[in-house]
C-alpha positions in Angstrom: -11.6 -3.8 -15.2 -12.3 -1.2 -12.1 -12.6 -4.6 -10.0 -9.3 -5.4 -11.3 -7.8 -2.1 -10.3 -9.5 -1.8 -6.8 -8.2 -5.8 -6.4 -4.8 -4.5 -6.8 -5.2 -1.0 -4.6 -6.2 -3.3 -2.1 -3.4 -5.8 -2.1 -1.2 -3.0 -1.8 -2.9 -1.9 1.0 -3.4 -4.7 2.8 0.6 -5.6 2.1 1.5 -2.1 3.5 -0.6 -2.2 6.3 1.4 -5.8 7.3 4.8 -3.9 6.3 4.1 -0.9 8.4 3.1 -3.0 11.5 5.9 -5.3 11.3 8.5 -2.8 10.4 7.7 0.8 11.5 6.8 3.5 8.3 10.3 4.7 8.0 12.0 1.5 7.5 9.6 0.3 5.3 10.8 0.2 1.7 8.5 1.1 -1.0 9.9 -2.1 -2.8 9.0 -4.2 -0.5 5.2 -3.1 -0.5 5.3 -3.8 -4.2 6.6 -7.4 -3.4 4.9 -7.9 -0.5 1.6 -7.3 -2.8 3.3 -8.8 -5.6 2.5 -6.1 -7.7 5.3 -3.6 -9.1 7.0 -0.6 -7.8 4.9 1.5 -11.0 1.8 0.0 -9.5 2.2 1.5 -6.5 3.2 4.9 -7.1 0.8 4.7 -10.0 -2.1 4.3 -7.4 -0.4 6.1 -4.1 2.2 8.8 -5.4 4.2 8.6 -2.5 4.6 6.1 0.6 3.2 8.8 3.1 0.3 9.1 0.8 -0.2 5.2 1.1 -0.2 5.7 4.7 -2.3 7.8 5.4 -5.0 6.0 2.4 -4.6 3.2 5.1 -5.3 5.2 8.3 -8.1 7.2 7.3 -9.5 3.6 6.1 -8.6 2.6 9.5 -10.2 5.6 11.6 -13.6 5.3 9.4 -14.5 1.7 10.1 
């Protein structure tokens, strides 16, 4: 199960990283991520709360590699 869960953080992630690239954080829909990662909008405020939250998940990721 927790591989399961940390599958599905990650395609959100990885989705939203794409989005916010592509698209700029502000006209990124939250929808969108959920599609994009082919999960569900509950799925992703479930495991982010809030698209800024998301965010910045993504760049601390991003300044720690």
């Amino acid at each position: 199960m927790k591989d399961e869960n940390q599958g599905t953080e990650q395609r959100i992630k990885d989705a939203a990283k794409g989005l916010f690239q592509k698209k700029g954080f502000a006209a990124t829909k939250t929808r969108e991520i959920a599609e994009a990662s082919e999960t569900n909008l509950a799925l992703v405020n479930y495991y982010f709360r809030t698209k800024k939250q998301l965010f910045d998940a993504i760049m601390l990721e991003t300044l720690n590699v």
